[in-house]
C-alpha positions in Angstrom: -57.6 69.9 -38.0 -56.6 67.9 -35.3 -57.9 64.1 -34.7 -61.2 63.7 -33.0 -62.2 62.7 -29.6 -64.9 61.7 -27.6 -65.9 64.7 -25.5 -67.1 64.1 -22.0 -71.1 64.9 -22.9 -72.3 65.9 -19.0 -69.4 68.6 -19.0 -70.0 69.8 -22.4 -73.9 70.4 -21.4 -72.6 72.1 -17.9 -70.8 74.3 -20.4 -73.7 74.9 -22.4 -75.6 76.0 -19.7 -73.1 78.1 -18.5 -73.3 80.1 -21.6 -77.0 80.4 -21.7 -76.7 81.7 -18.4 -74.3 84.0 -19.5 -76.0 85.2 -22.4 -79.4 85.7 -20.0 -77.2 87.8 -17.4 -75.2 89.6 -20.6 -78.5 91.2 -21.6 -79.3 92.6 -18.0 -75.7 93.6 -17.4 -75.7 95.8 -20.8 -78.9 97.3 -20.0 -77.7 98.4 -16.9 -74.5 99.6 -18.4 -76.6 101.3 -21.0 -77.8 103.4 -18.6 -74.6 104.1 -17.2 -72.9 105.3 -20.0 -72.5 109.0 -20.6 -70.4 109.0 -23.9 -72.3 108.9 -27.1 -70.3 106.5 -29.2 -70.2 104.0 -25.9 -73.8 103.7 -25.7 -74.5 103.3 -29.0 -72.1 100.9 -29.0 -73.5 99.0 -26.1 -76.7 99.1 -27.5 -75.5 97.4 -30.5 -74.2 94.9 -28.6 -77.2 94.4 -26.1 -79.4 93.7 -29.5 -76.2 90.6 -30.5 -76.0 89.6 -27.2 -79.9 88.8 -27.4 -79.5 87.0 -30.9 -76.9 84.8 -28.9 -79.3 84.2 -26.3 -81.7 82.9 -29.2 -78.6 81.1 -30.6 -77.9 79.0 -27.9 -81.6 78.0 -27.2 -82.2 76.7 -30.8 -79.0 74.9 -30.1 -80.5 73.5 -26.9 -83.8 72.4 -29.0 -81.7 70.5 -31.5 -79.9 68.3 -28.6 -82.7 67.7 -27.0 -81.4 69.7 -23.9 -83.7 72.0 -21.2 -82.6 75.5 -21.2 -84.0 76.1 -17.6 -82.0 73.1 -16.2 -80.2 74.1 -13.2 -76.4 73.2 -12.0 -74.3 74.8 -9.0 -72.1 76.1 -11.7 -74.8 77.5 -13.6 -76.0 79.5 -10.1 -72.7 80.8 -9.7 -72.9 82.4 -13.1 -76.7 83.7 -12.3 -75.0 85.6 -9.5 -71.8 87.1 -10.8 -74.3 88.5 -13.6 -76.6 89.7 -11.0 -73.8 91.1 -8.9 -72.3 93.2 -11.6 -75.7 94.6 -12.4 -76.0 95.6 -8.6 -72.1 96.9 -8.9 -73.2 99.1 -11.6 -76.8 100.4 -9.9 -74.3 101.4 -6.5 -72.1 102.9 -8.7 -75.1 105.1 -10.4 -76.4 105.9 -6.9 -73.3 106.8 -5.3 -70.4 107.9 -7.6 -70.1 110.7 -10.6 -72.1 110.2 -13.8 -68.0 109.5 -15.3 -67.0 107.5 -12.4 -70.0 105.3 -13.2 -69.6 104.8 -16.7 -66.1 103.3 -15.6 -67.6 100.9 -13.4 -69.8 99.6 -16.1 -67.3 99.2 -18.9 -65.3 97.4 -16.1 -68.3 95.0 -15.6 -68.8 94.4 -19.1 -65.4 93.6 -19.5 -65.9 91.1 -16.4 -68.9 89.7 -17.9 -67.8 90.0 -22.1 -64.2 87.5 -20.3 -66.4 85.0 -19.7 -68.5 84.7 -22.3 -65.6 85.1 -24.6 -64.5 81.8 -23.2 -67.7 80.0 -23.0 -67.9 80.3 -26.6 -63.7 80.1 -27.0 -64.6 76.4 -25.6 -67.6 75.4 -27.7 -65.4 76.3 -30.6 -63.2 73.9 -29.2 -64.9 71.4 -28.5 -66.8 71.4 -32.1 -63.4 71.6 -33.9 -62.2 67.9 -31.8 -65.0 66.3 -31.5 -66.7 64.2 -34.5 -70.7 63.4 -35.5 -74.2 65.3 -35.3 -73.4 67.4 -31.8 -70.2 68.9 -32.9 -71.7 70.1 -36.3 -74.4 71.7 -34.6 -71.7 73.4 -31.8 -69.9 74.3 -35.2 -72.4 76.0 -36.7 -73.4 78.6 -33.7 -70.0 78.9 -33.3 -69.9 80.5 -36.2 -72.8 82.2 -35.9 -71.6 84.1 -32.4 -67.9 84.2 -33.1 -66.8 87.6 -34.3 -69.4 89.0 -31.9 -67.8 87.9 -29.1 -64.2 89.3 -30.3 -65.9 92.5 -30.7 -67.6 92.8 -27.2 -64.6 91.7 -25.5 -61.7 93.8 -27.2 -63.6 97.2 -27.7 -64.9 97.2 -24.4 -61.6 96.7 -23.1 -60.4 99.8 -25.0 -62.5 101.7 -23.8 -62.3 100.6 -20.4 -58.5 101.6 -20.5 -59.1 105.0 -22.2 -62.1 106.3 -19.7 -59.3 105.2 -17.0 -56.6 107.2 -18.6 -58.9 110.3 -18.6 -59.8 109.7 -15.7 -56.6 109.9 -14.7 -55.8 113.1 -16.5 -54.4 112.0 -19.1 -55.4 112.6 -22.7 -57.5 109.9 -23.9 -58.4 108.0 -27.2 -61.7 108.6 -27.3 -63.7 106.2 -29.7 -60.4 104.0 -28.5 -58.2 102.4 -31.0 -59.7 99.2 -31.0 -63.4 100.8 -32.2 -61.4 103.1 -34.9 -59.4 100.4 -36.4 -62.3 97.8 -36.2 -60.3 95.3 -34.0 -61.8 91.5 -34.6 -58.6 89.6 -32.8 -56.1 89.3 -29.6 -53.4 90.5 -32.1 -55.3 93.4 -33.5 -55.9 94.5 -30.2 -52.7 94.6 -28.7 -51.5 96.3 -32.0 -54.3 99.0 -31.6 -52.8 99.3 -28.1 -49.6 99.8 -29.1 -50.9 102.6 -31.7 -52.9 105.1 -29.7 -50.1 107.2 -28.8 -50.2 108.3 -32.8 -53.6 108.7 -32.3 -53.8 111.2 -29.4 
């Protein structure tokens, strides 16, 4: 483990709030996308992760209880989350109300994957700072780390998956369809890109 340091506290709650933010806007944006959807497997799958993506909203506010920290504080980074979230729900609606049923569904696993990047970080960077920092704050980051971890590698990589393969059929191309990353249970950046690299066998 590397040594610890003092982490700059006002930055590390602007973070935090970030995520909540996140985590709020993540449960509107999978709704939407919910709807969206048109493939079986995808929507259960979303809906799976609509119901995490709520325990990681509850996460983060018992972490907010135990530092002593408002969950409804505001911050100018903290709006400019608020609206990306609420601008890929609106991308998604537009999408329902103007394009195919299948042209939708690819906007909304394109938002998710827009939304799922950041909130991969966001937690990417709690994890970090928990892991180099020291004392009562960093156990408590530590330990909903943990908690939200392999979520987070799931939403982010599957999505992408099948973000690619609805693109390649749409294309007319023949797809992998629960992708690669779903079949082979991908949990990291290296499984991914090896599920990647596998779905011409699987065609």
């Amino acid at each position: 483990m590397a040594k610890a340091s003092k982490h700059d506290s006002a930055q590390v709650k602007e973070l935090l709030l970030q995520a909540l933010e996140t985590e709020r806007g993540g449960i509107q944006i999978y709704t939407a996308a919910i709807e969206a959807a048109v493939n079986d497997d995808l929507k259960e799958e979303w809906q799976e992760y609509l119901d995490e993506t709520r325990t990681h909203e509850q996460v983060l506010t018992r972490l907010f209880e135990q530092l002593g920290l408002d969950t409804e504080e505001q911050s100018p980074g903290r709006a400019v989350v608020a609206h990306q979230g609420k601008s890929l729900v609106a991308a998604i609606q537009m999408a329902m109300k103007r394009a195919t049923a299948e042209a939708a569904e690819l906007v909304a696993a394109e938002c998710v994957v827009l939304a799922e990047t950041k909130d991969h970080q966001n937690w990417e960077l709690i994890g970090h700072v928990a892991e180099h920092s020291s004392g009562d704050t960093a156990k408590l980051l530590k330990a909903a780390f943990e908690a939200v971890e392999q979520d987070e590698d799931h939403h982010l990589y599957h999505t992408k998956g099948w973000c690619r393969e609805l693109w390649i059929r749409s294309l007319g191309f023949p797809a992998v369809l629960p992708p690669p990353e779903e079949v082979k249970k991908v949990e990291t950046a290296i499984g991914a890109s090896r599920a990647e690299q596998q779905r011409e066998r699987m065609l």
